[in-house]
MARDOMAR-459720 format. One record per atom (N, C-alpha, C): x, y, z. Coordinates in steps of 0.02 Angstrom, whole numbers, padded with zeros to 5 digits, always signed. Layout:
<atoms>
XYZ/...
</atoms>
This chain:
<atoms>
+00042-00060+00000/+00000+00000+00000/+00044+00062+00000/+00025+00109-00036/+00076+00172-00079/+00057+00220-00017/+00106+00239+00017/+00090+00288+00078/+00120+00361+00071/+00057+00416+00078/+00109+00477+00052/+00121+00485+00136/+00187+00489+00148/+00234+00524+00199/+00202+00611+00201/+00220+00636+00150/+00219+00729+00143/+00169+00725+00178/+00089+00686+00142/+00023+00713+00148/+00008+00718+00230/+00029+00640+00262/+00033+00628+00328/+00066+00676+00374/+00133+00710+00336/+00167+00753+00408/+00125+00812+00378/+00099+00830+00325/+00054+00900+00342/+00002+00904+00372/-00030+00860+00391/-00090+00835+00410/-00057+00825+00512/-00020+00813+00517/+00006+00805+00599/+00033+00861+00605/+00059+00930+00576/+00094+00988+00571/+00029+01033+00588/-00020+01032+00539/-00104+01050+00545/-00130+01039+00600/-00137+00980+00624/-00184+00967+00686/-00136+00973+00743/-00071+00972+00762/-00041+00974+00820/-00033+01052+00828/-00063+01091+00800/-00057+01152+00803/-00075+01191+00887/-00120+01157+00907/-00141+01180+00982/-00106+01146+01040/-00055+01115+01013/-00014+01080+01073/+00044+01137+01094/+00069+01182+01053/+00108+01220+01088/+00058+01274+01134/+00006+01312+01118/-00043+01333+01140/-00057+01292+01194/-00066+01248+01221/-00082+01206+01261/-00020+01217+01314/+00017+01177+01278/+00102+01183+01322/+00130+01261+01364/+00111+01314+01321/+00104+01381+01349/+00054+01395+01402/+00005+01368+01387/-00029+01388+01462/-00040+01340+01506/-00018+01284+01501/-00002+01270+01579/+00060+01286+01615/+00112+01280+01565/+00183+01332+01595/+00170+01395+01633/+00100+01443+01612/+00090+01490+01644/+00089+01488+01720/+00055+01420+01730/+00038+01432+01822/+00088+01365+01835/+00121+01316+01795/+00143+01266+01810/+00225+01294+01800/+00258+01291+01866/+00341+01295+01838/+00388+01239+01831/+00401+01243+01789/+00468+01185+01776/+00411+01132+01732/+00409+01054+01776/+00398+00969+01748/+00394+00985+01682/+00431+01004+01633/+00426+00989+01580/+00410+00910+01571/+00448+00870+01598/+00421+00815+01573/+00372+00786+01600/+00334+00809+01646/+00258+00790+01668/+00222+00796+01620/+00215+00890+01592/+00188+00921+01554/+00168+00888+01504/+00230+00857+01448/+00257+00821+01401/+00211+00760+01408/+00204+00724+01431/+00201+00648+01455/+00108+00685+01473/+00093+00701+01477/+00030+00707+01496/-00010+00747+01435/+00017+00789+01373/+00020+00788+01300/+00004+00714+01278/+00063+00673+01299/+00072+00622+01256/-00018+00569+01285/-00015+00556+01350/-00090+00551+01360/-00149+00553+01323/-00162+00617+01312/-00209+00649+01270/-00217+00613+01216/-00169+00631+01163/-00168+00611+01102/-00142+00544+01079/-00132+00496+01127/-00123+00432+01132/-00188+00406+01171/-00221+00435+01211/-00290+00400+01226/-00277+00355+01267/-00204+00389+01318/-00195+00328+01373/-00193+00354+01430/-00228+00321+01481/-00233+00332+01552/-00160+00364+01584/-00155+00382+01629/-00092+00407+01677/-00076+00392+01741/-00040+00363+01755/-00026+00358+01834/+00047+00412+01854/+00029+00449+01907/+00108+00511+01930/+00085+00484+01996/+00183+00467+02021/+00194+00449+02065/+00247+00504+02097/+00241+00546+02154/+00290+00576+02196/+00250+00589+02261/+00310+00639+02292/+00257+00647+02362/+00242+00716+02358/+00202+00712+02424/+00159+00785+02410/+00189+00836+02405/+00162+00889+02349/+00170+00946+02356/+00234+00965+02303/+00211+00910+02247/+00241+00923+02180/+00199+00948+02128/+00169+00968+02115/+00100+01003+02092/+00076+00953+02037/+00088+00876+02069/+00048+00819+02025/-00042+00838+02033/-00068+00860+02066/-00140+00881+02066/-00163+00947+02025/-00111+01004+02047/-00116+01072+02011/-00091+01048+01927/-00048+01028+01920/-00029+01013+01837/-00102+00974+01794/-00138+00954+01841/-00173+00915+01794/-00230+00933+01799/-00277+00996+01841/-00321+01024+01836/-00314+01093+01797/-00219+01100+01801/-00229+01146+01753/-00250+01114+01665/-00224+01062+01660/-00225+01047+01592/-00308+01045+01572/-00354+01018+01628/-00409+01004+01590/-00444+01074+01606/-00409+01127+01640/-00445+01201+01646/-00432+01226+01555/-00383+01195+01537/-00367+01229+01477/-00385+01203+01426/-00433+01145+01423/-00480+01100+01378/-00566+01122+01396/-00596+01127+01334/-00682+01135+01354/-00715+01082+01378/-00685+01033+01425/-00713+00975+01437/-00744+00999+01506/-00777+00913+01518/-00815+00928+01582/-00742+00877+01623/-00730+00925+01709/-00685+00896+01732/-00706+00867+01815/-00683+00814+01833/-00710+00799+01892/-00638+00787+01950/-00632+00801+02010/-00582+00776+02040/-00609+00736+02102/-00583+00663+02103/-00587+00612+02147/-00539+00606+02209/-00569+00618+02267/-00503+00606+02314/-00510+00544+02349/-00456+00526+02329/-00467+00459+02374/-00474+00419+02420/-00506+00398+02460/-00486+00399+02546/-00510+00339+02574/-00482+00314+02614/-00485+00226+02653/-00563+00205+02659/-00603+00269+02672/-00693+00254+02685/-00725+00270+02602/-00699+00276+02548/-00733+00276+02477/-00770+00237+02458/-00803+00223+02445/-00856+00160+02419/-00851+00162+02331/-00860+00107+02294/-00883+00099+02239/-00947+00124+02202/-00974+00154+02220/-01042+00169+02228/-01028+00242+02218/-00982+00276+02270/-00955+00361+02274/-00947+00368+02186/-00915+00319+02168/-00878+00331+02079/-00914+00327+02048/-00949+00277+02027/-00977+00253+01969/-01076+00264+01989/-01078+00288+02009/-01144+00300+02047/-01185+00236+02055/-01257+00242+02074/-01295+00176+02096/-01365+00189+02116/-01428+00150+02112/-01479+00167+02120/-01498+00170+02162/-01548+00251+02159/-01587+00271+02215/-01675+00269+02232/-01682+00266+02266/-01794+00236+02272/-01796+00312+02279/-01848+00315+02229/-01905+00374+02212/-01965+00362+02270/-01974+00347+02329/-02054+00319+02365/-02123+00373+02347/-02104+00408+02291/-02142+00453+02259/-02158+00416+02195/-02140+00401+02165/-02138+00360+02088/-02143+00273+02101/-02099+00263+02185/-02113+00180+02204/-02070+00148+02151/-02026+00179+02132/-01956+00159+02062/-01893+00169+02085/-01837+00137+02084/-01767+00156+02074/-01757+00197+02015/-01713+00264+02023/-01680+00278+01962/-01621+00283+01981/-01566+00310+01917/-01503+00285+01915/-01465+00372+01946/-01459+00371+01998/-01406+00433+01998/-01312+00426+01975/-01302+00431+01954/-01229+00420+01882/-01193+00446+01937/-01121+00432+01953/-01069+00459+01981/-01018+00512+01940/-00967+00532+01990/-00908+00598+01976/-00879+00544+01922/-00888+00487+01875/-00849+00454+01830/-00889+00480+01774/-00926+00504+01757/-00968+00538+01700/-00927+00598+01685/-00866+00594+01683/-00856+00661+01646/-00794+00654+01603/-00761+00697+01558/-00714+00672+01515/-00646+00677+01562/-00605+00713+01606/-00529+00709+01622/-00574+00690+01711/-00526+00635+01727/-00553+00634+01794/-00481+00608+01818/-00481+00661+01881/-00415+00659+01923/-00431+00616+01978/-00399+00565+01980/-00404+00494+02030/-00349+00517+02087/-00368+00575+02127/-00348+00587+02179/-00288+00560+02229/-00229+00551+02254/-00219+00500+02302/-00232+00436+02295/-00238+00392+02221/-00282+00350+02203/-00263+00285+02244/-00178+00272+02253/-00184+00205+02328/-00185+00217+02384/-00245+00307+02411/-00270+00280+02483/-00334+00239+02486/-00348+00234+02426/-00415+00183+02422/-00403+00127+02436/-00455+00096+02459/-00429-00002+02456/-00450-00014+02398/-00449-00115+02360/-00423-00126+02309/-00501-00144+02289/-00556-00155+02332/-00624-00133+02301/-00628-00081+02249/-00613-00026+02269/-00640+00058+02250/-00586+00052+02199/-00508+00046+02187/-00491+00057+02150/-00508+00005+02082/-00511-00046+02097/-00562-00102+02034/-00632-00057+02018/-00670-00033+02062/-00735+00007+02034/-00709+00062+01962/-00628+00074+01933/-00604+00096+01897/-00607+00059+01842/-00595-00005+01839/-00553-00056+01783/-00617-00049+01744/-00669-00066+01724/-00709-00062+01664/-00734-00001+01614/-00726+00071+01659/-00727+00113+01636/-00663+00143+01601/-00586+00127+01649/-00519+00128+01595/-00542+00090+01545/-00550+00034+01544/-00535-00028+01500/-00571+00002+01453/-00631-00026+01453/-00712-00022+01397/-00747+00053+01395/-00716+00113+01420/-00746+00175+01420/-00840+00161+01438/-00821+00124+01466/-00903+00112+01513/-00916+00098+01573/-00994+00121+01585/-00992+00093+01661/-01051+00045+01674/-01067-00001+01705/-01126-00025+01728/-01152-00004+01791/-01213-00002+01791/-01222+00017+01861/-01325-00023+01853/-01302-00082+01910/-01383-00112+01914/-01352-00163+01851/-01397-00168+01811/-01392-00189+01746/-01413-00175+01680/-01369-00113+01678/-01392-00059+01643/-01314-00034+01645/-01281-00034+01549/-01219+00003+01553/-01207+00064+01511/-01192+00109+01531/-01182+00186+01504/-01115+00196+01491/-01102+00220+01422/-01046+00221+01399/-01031+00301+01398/-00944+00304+01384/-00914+00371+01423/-00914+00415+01372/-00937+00472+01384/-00919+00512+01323/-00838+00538+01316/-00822+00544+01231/-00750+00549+01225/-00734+00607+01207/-00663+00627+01229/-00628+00596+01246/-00647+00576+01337/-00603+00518+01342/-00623+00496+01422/-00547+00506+01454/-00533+00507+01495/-00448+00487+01519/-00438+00506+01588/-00415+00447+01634/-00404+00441+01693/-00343+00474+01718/-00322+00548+01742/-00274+00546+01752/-00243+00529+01833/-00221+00486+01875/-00227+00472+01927/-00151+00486+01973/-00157+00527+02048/-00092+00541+02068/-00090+00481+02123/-00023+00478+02133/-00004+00436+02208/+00034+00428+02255/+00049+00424+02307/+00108+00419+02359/+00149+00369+02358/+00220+00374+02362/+00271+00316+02361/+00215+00279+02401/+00226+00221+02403/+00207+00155+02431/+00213+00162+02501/+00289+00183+02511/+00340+00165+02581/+00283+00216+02628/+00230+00264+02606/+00213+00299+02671/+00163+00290+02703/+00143+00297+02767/+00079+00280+02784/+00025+00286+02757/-00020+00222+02781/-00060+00250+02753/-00102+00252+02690/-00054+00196+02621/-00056+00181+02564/-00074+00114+02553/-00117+00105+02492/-00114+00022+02469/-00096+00020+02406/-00051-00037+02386/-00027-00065+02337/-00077-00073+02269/-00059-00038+02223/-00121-00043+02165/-00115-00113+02151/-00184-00163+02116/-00174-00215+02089/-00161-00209+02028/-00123-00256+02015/-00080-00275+01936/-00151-00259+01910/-00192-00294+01894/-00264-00267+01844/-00253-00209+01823/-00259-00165+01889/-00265-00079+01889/-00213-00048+01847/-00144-00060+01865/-00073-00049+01858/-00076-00051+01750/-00100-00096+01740/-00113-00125+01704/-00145-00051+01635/-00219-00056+01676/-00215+00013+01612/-00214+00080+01623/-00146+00086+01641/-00105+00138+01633/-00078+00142+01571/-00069+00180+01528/-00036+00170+01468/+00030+00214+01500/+00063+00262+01544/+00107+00284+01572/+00108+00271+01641/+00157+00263+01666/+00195+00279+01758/+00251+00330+01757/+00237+00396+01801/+00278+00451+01782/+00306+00451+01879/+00365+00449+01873/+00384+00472+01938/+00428+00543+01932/+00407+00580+01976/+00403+00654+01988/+00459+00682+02029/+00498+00718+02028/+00566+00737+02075/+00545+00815+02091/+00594+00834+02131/+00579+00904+02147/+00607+00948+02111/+00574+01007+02098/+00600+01068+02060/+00668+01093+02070/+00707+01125+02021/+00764+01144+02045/+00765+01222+02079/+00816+01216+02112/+00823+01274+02146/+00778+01338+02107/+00826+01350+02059/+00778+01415+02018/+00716+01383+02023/+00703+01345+01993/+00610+01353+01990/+00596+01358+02059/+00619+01333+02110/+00594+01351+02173/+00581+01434+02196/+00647+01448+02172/+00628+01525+02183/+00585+01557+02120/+00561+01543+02085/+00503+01562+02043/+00444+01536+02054/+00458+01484+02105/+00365+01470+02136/+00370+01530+02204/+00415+01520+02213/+00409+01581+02289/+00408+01647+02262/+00421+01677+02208/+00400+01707+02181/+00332+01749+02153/+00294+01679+02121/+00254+01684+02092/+00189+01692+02151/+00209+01638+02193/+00162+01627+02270/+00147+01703+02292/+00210+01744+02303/+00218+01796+02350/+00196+01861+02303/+00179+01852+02262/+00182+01924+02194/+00100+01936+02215/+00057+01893+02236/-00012+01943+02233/-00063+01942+02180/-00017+01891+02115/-00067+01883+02073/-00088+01831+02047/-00150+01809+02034/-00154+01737+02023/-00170+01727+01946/-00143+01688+01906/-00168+01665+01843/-00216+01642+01820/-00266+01629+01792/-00329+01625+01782/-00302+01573+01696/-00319+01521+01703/-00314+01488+01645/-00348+01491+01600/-00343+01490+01517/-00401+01510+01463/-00411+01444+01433/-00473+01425+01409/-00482+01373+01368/-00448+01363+01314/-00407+01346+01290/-00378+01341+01213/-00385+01299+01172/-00426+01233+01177/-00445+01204+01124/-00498+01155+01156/-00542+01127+01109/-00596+01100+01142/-00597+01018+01110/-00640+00990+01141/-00639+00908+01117/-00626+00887+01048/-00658+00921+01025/-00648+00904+00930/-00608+00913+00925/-00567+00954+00935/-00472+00954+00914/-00448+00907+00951/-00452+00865+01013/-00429+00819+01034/-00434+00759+00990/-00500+00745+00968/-00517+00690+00948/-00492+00678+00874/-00484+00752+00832/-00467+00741+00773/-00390+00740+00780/-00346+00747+00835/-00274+00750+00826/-00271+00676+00838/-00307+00630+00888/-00296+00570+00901/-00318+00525+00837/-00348+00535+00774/-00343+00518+00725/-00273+00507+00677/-00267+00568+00672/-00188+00579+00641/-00136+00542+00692/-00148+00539+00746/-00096+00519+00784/-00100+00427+00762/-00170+00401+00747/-00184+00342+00716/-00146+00339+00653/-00151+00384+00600/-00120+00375+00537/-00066+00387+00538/-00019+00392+00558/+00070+00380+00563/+00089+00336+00538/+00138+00341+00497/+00153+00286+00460/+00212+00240+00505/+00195+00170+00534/+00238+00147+00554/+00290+00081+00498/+00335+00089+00489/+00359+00019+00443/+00369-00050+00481/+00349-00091+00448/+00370-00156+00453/+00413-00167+00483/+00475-00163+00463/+00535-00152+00528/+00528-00148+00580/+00494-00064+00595/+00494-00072+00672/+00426-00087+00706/+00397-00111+00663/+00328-00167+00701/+00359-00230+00728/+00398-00252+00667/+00421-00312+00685/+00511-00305+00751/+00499-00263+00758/+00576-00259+00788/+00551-00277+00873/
</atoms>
């Protein structure tokens, strides 16, 4: 099959156009992780879940509410905590004794970027109440399944293991992650440009810069890349 190369990189030159736009405004309130930043781009337009691992107070929560402040999506943040139920996520039915009916009240998993909070202070119930909606972009709830509107993408933070207080994700879970990002601390300069920025008085206000349809049509092109034989087979 005769593949035009040109047509393909003008066509990924065209649609990646809002990724520097993108990359610029979360740099605005985000200093330094370039490679968080990067790696959480690559997310998006790869259509793969995220797991960031450091300890607190690396702005693994702020980096990633900025990103979906700067998308027209709907955004939800999950915190995670030892008393969560399955039920908190994915919602579950409630009696009408007015109507004498269950209906379905839908959970904080109905929305397109959802930040999985602290996601191993949950136990390994609540964090499985995850696996069908990563997996199959759906949820069941009763017997009755509602599928996610797209784009969908889990982005989820977590604490080294070693600290109180934590549970071990299960391999399942671990599983659809399409990334594991471990997080270090800023360097000096950027430190003094968050103390900076902290102490100046003014706060940044993030702008929308591109909305779902540009997501969805870049993750197309990101489909048509031409890969060779070679390195399929390598």
């Amino acid at each position: 099959m005769e593949v035009d190369i040109q047509q393909i990189q003008a066509t990924v030159e065209k649609e990646a156009s809002f990724v520097e736009r993108l990359t610029d405004e979360i740099s605005s309130v985000i200093v330094g992780q370039k490679y968080l930043v990067e790696r959480l781009l690559i997310g998006i337009l790869a259509n793969g879940h995220i797991l960031i691992e450091g300890v607190p107070g690396l702005a693994k929560t702020l980096s990633v509410k900025t990103l979906a402040d700067a998308i027209q999506v709907k955004f939800q943040r999950l915190q995670f905590t030892p008393d969560l139920l399955p039920a908190d996520l994915i919602g579950t039915m409630i009696y009408n004794p007015q109507k004498a009916e269950f209906t379905v009240k839908k959970g904080p998993i109905f929305a397109n970027i959802i930040l999985a909070d602290e996601i191993n202070r949950a136990p390994a119930k609540v964090q499985s109440a995850l696996l069908e909606a990563m997996q199959e972009r759906q949820v069941t709830i009763s017997d009755t399944t509602y599928k996610l509107e797209e784009p969908f993408l889990v982005l989820a933070t977590q604490n080294p293991i070693e600290q109180e207080g934590t549970y071990p994700l299960p391999e399942a879970q671990v599983d659809r992650f399409m990334l594991m990002l471990k997080i270090d601390y800023p360097s000096p300069a950027e430190e003094r440009e968050i103390m900076d920025r902290n102490t100046g008085g003014e706060t940044r206000e993030v702008s929308k810069v591109i909305s779902p349809d540009d997501i969805v049509r870049a993750r197309d092109v990101v489909r048509s890349v031409y890969v060779d034989d070679k390195v399929k087979e390598y």
